[in-house]
Every structure is written in structure tokens, then in C-alpha cells.
PQR file of N, CA, C, O and H, with PARSE charges and radii, in Angstrom:
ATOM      1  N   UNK A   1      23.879-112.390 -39.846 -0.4000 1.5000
ATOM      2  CA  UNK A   1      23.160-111.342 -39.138 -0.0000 2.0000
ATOM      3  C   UNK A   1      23.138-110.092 -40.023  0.5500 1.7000
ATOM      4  O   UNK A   1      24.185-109.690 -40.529 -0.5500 1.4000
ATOM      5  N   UNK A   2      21.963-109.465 -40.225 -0.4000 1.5000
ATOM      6  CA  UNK A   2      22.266-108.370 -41.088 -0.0000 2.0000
ATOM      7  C   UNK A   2      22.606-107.348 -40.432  0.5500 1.7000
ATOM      8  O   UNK A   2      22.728-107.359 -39.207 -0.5500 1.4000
ATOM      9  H   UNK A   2      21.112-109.791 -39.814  0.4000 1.0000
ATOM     10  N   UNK A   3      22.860-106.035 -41.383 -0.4000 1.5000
ATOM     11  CA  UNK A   3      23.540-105.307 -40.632 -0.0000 2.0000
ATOM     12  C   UNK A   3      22.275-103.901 -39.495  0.5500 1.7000
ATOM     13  O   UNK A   3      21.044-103.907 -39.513 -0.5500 1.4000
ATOM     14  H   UNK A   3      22.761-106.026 -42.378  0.4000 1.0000
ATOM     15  N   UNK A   4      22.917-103.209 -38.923 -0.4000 1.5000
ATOM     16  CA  UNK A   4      22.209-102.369 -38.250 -0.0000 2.0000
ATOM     17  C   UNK A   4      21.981-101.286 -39.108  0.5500 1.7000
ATOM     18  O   UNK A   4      22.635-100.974 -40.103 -0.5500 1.4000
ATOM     19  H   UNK A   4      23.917-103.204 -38.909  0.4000 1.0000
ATOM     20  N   UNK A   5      20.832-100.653 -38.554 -0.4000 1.5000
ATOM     21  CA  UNK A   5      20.435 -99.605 -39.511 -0.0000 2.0000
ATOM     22  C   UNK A   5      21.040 -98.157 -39.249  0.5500 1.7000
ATOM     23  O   UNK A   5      20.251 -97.647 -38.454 -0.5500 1.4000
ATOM     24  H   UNK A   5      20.301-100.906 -37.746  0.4000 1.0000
ATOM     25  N   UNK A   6      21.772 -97.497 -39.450 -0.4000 1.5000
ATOM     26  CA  UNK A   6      22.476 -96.437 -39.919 -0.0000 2.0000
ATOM     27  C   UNK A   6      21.565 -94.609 -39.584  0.5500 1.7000
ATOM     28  O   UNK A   6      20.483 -94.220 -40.023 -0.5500 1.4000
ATOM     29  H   UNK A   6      22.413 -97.912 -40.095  0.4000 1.0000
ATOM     30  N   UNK A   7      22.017 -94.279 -39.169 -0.4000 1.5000
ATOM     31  CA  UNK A   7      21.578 -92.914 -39.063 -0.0000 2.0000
ATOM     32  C   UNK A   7      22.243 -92.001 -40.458  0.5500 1.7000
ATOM     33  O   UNK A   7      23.454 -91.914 -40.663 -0.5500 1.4000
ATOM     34  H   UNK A   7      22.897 -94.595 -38.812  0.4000 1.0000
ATOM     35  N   UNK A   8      21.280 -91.424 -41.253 -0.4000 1.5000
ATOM     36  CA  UNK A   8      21.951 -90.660 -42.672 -0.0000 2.0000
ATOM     37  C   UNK A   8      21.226 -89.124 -42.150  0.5500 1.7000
ATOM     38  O   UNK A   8      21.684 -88.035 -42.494 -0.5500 1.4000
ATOM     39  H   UNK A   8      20.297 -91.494 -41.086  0.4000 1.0000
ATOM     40  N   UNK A   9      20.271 -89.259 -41.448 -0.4000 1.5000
ATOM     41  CA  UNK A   9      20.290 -87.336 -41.393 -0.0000 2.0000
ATOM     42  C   UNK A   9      19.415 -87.251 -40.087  0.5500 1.7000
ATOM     43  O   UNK A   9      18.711 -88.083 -39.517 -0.5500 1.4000
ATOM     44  H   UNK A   9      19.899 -90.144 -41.169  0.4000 1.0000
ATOM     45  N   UNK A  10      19.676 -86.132 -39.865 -0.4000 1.5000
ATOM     46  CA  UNK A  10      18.788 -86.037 -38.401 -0.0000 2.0000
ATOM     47  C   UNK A  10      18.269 -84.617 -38.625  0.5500 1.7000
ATOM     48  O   UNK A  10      19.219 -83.835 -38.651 -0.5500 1.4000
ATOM     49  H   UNK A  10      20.249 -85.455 -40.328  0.4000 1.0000
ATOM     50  N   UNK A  11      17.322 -84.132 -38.763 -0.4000 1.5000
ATOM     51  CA  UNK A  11      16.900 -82.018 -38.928 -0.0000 2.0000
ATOM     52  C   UNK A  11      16.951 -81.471 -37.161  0.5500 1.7000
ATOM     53  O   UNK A  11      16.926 -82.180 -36.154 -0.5500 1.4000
ATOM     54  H   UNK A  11      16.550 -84.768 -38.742  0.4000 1.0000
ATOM     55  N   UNK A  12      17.010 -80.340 -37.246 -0.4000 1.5000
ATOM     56  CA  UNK A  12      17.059 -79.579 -36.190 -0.0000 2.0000
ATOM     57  C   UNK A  12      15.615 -79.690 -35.197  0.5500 1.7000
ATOM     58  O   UNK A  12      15.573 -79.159 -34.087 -0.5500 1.4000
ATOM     59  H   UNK A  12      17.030 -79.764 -38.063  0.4000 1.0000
ATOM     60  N   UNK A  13      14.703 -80.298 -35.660 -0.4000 1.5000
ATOM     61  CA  UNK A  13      13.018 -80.063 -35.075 -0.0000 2.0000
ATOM     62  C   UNK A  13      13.194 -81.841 -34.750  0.5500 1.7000
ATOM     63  O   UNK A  13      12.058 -82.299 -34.874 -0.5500 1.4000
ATOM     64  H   UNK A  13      14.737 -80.729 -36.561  0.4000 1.0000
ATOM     65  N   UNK A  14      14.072 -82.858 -34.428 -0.4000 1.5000
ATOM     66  CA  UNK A  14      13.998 -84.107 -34.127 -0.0000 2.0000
ATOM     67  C   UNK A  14      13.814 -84.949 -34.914  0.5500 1.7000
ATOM     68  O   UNK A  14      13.371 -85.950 -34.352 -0.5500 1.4000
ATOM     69  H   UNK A  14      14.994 -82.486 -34.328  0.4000 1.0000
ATOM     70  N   UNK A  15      13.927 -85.070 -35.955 -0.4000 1.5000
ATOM     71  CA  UNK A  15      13.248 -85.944 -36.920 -0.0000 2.0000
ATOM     72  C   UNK A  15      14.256 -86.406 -37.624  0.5500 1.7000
ATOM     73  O   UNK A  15      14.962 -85.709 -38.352 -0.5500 1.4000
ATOM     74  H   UNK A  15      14.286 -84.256 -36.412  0.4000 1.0000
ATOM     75  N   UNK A  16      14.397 -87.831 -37.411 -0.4000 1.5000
ATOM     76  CA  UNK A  16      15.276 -88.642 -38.218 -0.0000 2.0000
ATOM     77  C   UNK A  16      15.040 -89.779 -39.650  0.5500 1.7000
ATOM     78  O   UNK A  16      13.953 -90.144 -40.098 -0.5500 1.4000
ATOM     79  H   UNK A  16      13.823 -88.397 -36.820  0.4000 1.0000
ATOM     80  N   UNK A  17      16.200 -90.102 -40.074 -0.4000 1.5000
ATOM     81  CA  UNK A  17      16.512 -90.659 -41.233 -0.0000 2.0000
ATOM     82  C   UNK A  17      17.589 -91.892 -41.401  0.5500 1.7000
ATOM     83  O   UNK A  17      18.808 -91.846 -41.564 -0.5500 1.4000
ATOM     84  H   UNK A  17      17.083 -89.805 -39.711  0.4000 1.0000
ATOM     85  N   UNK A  18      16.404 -93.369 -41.269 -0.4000 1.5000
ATOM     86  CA  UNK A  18      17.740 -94.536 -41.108 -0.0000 2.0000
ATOM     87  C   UNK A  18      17.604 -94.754 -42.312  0.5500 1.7000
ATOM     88  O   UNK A  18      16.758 -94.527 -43.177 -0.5500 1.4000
ATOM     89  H   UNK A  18      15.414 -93.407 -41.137  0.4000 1.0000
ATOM     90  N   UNK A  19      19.160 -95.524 -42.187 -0.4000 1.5000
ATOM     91  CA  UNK A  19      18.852 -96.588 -43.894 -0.0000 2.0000
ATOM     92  C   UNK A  19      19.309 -98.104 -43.213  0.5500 1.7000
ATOM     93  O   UNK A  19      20.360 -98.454 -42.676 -0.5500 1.4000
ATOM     94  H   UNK A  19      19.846 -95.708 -41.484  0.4000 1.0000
ATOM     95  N   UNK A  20      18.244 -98.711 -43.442 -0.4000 1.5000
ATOM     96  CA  UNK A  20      17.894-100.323 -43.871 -0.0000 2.0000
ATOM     97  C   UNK A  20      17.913-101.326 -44.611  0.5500 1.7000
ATOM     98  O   UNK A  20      16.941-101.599 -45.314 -0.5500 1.4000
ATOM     99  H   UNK A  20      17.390 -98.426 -43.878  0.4000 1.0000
ATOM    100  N   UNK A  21      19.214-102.196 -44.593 -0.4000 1.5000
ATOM    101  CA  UNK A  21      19.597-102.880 -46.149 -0.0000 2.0000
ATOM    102  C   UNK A  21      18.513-104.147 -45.353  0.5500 1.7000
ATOM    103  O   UNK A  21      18.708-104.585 -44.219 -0.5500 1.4000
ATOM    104  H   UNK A  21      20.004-101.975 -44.021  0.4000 1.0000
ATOM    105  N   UNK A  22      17.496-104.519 -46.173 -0.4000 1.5000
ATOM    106  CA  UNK A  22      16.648-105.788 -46.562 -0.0000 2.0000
ATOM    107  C   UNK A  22      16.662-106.789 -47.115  0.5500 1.7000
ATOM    108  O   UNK A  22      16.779-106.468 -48.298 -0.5500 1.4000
ATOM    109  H   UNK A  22      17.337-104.164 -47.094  0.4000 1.0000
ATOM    110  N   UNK A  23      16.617-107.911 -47.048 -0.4000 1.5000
ATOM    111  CA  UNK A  23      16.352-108.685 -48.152 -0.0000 2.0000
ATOM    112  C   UNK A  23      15.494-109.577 -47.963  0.5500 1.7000
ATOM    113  O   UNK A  23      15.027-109.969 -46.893 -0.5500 1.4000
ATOM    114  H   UNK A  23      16.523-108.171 -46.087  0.4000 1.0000
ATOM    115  N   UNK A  24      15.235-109.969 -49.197 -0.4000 1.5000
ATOM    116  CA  UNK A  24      13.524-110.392 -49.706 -0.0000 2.0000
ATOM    117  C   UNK A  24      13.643-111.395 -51.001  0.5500 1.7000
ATOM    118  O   UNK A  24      13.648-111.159 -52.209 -0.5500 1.4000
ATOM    119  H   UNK A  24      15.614-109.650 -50.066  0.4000 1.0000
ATOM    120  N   UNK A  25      13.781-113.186 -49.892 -0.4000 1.5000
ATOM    121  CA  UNK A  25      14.039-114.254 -51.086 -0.0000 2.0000
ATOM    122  C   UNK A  25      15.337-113.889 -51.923  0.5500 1.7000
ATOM    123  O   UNK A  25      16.259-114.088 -51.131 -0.5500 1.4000
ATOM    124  H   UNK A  25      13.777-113.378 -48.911  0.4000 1.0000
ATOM    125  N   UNK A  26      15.704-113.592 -52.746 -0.4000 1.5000
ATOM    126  CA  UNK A  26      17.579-113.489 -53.520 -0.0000 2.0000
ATOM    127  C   UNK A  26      17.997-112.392 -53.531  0.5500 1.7000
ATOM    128  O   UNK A  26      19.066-112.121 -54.079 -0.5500 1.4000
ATOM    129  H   UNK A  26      14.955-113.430 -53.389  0.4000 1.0000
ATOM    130  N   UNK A  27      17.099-111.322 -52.804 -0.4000 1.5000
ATOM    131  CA  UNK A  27      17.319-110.237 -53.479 -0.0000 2.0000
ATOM    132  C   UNK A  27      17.387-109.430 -52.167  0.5500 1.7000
ATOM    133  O   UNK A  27      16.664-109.584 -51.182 -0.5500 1.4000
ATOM    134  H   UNK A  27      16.231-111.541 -52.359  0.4000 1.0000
ATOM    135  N   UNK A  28      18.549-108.401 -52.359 -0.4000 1.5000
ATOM    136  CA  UNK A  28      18.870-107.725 -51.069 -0.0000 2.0000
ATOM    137  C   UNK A  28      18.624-106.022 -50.978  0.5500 1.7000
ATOM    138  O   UNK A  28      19.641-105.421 -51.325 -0.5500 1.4000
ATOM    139  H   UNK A  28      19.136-108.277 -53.158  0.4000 1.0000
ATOM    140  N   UNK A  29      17.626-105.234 -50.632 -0.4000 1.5000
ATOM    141  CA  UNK A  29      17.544-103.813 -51.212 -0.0000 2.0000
ATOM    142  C   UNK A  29      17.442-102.884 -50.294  0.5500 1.7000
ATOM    143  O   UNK A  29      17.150-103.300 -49.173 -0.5500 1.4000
ATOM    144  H   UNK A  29      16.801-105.723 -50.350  0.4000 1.0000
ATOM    145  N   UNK A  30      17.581-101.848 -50.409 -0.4000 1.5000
ATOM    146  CA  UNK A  30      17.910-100.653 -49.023 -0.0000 2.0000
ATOM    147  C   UNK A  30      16.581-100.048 -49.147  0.5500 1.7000
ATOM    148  O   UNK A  30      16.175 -99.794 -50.281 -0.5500 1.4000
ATOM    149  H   UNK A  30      17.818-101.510 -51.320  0.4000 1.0000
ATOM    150  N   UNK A  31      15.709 -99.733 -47.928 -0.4000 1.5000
ATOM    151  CA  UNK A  31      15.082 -99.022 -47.532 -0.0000 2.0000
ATOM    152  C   UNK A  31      15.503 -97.678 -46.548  0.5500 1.7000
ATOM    153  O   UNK A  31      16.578 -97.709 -45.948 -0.5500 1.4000
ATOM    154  H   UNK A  31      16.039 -99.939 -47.007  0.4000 1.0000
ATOM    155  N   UNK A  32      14.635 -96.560 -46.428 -0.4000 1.5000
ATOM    156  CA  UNK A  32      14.389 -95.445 -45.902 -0.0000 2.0000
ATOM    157  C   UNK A  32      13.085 -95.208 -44.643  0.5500 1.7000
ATOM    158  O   UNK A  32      11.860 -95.103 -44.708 -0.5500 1.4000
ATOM    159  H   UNK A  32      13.762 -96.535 -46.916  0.4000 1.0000
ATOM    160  N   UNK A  33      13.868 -95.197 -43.768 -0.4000 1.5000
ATOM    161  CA  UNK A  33      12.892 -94.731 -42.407 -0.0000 2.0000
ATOM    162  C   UNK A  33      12.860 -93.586 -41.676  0.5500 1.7000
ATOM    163  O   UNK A  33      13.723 -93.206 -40.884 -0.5500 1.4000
ATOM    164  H   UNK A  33      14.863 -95.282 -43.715  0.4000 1.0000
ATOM    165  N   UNK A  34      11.657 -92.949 -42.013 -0.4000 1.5000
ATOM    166  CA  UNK A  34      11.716 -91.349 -41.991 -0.0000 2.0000
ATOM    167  C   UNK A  34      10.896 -91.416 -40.877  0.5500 1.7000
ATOM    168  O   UNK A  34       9.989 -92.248 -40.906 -0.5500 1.4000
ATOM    169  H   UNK A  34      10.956 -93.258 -42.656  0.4000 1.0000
ATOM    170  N   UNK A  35      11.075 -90.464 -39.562 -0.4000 1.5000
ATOM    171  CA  UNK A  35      10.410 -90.636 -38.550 -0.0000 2.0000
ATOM    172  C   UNK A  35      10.508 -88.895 -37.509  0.5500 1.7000
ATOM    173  O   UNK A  35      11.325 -87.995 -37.705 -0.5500 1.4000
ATOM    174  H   UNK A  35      11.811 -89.789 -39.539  0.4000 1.0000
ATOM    175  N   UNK A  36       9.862 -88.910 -36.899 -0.4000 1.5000
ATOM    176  CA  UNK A  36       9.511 -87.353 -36.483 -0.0000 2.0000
ATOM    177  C   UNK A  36       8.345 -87.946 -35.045  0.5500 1.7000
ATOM    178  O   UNK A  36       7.314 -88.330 -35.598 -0.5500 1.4000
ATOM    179  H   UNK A  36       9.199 -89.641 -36.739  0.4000 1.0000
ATOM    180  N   UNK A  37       8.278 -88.037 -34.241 -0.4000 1.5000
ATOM    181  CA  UNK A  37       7.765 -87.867 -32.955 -0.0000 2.0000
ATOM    182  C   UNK A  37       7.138 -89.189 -32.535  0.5500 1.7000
ATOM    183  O   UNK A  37       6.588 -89.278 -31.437 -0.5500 1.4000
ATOM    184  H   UNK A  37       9.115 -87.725 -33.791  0.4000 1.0000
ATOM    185  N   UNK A  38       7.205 -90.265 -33.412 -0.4000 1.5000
ATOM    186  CA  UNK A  38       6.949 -91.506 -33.075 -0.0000 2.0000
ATOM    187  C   UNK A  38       5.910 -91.925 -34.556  0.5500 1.7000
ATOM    188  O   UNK A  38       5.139 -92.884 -34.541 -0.5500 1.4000
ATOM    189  H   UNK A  38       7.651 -90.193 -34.304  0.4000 1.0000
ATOM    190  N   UNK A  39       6.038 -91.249 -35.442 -0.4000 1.5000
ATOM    191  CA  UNK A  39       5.272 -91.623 -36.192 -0.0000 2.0000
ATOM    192  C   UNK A  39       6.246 -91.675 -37.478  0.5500 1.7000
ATOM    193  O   UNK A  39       6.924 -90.744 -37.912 -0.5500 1.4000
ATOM    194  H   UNK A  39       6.664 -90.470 -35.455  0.4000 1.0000
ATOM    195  N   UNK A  40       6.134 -93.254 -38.085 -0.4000 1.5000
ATOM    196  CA  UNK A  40       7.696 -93.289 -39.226 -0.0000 2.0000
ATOM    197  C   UNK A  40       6.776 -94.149 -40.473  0.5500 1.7000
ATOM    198  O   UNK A  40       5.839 -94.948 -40.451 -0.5500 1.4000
ATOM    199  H   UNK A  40       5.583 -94.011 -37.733  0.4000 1.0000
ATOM    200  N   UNK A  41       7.564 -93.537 -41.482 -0.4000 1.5000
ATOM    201  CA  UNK A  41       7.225 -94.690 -42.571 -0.0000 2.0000
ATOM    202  C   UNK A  41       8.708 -95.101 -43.543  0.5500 1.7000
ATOM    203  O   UNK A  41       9.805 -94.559 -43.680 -0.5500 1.4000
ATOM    204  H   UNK A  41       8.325 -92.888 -41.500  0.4000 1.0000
ATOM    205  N   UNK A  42       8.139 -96.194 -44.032 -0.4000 1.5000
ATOM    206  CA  UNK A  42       9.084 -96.825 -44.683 -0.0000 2.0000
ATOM    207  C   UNK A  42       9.720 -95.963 -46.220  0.5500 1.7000
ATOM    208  O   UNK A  42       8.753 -95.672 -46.925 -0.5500 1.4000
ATOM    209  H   UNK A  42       7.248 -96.634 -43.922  0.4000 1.0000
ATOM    210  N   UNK A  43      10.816 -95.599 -46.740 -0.4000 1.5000
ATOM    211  CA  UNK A  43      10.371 -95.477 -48.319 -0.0000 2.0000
ATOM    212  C   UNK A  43      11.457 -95.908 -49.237  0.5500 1.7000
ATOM    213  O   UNK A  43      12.485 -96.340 -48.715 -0.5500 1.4000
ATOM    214  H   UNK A  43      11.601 -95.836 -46.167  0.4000 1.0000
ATOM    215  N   UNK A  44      11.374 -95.852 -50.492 -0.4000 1.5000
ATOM    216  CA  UNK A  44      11.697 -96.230 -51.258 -0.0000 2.0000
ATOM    217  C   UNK A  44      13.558 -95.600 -51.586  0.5500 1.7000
ATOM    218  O   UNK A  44      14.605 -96.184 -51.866 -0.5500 1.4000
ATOM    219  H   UNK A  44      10.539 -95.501 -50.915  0.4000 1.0000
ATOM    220  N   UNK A  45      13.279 -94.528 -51.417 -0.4000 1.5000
ATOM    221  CA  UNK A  45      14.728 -93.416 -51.528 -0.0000 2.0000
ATOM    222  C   UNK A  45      14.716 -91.972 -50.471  0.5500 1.7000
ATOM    223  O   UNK A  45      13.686 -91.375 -50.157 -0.5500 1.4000
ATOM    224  H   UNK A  45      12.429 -94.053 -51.190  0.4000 1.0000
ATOM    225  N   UNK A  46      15.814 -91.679 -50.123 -0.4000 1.5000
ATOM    226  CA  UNK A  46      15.998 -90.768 -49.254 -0.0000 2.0000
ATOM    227  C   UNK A  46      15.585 -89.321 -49.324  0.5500 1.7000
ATOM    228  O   UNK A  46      15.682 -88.465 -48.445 -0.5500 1.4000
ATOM    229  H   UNK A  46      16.650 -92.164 -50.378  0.4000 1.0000
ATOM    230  N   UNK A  47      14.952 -89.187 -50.928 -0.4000 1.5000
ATOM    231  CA  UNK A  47      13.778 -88.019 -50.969 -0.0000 2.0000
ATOM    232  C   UNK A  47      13.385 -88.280 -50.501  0.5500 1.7000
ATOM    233  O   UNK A  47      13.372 -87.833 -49.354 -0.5500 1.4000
ATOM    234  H   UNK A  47      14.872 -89.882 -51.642  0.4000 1.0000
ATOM    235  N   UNK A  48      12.560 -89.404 -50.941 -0.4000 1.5000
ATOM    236  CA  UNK A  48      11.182 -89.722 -50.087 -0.0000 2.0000
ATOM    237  C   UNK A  48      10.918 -89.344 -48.771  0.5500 1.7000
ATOM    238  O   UNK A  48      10.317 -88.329 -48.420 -0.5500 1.4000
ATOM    239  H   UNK A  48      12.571 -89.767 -51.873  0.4000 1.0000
ATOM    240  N   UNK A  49      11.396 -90.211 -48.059 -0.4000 1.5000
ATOM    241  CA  UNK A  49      11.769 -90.343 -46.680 -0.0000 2.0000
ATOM    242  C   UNK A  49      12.024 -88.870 -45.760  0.5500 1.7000
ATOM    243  O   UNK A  49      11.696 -88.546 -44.619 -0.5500 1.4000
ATOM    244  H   UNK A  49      11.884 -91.036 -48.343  0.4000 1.0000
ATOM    245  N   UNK A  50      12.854 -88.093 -46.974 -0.4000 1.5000
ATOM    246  CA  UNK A  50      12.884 -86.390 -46.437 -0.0000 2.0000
ATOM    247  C   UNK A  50      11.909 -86.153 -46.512  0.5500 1.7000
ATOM    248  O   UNK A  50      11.343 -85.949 -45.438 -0.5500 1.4000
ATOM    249  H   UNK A  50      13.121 -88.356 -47.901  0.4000 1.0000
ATOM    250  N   UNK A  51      11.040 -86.015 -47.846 -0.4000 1.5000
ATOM    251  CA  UNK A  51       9.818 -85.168 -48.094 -0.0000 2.0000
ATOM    252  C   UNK A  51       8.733 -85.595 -46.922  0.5500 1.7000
ATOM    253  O   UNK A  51       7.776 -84.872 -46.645 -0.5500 1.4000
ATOM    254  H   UNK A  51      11.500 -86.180 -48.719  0.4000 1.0000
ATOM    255  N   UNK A  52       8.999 -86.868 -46.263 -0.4000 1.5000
ATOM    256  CA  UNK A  52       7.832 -87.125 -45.783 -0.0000 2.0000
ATOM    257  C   UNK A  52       8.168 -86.528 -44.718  0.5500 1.7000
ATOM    258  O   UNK A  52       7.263 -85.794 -44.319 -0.5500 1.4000
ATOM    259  H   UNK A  52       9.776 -87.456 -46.488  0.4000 1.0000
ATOM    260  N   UNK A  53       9.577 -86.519 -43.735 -0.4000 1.5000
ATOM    261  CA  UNK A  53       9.825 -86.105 -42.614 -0.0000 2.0000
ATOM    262  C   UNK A  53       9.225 -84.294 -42.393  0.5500 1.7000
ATOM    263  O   UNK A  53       8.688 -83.713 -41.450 -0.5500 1.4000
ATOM    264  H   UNK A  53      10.312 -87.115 -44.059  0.4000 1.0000
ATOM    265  N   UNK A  54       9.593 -83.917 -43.596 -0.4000 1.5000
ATOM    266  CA  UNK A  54       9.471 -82.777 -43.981 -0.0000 2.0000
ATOM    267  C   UNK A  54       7.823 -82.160 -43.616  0.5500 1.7000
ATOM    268  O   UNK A  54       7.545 -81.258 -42.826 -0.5500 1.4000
ATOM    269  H   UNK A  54      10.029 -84.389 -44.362  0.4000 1.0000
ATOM    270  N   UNK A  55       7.244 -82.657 -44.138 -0.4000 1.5000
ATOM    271  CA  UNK A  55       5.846 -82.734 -43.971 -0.0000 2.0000
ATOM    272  C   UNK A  55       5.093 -83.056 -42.967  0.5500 1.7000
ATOM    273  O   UNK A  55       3.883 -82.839 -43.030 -0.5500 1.4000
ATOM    274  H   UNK A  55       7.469 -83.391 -44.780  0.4000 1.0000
ATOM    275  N   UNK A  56       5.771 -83.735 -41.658 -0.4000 1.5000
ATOM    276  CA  UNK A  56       4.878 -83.591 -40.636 -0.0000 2.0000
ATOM    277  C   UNK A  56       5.492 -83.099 -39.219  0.5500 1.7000
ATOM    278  O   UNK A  56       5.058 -83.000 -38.071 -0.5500 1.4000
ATOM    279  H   UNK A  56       6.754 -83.911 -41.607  0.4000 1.0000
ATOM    280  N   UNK A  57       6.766 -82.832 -39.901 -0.4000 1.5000
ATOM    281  CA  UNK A  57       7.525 -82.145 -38.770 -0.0000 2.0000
ATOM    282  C   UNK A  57       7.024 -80.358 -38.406  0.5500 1.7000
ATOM    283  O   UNK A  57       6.900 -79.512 -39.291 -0.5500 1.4000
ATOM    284  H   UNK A  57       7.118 -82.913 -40.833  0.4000 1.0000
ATOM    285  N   UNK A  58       6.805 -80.107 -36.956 -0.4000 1.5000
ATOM    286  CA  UNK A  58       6.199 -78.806 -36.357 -0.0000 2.0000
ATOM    287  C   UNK A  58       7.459 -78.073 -37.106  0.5500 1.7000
ATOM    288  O   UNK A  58       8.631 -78.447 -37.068 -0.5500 1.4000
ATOM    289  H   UNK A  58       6.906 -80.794 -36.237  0.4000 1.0000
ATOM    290  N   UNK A  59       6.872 -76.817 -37.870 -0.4000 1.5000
ATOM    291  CA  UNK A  59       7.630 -75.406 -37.995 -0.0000 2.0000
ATOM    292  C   UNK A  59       7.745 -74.849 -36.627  0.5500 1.7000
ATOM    293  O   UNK A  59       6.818 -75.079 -35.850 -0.5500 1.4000
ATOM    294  H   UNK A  59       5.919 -76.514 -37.902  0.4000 1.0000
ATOM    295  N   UNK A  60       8.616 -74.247 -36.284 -0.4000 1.5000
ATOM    296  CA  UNK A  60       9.135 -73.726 -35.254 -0.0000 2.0000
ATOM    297  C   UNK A  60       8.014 -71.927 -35.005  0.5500 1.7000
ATOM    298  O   UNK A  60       7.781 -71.199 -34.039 -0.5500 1.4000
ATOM    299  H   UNK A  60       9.369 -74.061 -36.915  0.4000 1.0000
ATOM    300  N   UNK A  61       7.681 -71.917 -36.284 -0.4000 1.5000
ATOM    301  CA  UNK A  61       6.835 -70.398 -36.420 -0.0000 2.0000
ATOM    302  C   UNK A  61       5.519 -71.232 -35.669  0.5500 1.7000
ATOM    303  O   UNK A  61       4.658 -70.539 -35.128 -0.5500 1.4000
ATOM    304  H   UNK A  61       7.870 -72.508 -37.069  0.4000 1.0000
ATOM    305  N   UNK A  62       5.419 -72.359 -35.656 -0.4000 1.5000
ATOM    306  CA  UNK A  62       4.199 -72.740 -35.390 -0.0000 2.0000
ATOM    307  C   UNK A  62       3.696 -72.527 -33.657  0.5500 1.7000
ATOM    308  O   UNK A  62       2.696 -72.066 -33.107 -0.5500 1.4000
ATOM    309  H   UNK A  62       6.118 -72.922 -36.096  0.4000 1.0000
ATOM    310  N   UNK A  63       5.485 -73.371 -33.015 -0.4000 1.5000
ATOM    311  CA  UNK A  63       5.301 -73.353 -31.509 -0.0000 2.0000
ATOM    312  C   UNK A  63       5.014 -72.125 -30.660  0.5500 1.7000
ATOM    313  O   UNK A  63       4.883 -72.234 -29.441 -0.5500 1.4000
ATOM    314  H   UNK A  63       6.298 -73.745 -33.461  0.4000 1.0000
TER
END
């Protein structure tokens, strides 16, 4: 059974950050799931995954 996916950051505006160990035929590799109000994508490394959270999460100057 693989394992569960992990909470690594959460920001103050809701928007979270799992990590996902995968594997794919011999090979076993960690993904990044960056997510903010129901809308998530997969990425490669935990920049990523920030920058993206980063980017569609509401500024608070906004509300």
C-alpha cells in the first residue's frame, strides 16, 4: 500500500501543499500538489507547487 500524502505547508489565505511519493513501472518519485479553493495541480518540486499556489491565491488587499 503506498504511503499517504503528507501535508508540507499550508499559507494563511487556505491554500495547501501535499507531497506524493509515486511510482511509475521501477521507478518510485515524489510529486507536489499545490491547491487553493478547489483548483490543484500536480508539480515537479515544492517551488513549483508554491509559485503556483502563490499565483492564484486572493491577496487579502483584494477582499
Amino acid at each position: 500500500m503506498p504511503p499517504l500524502p503528507q501535508l508540507v505547508k499550508a499559507t494563511p489565505q487556505g491554500g495547501t501543499i501535499h507531497k506524493y511519493q509515486l511510482s511509475g513501472g521501477k521507478t518510485s518519485f515524489m510529486r507536489y500538489l499545490g491547491c487553493y479553493l478547489g483548483t490543484c495541480k500536480f508539480c515537479n518540486d515544492i517551488h513549483e507547487a508554491t509559485e503556483f499556489v502563490s499565483s492564484i491565491e486572493l491577496s487579502p488587499k483584494s477582499l
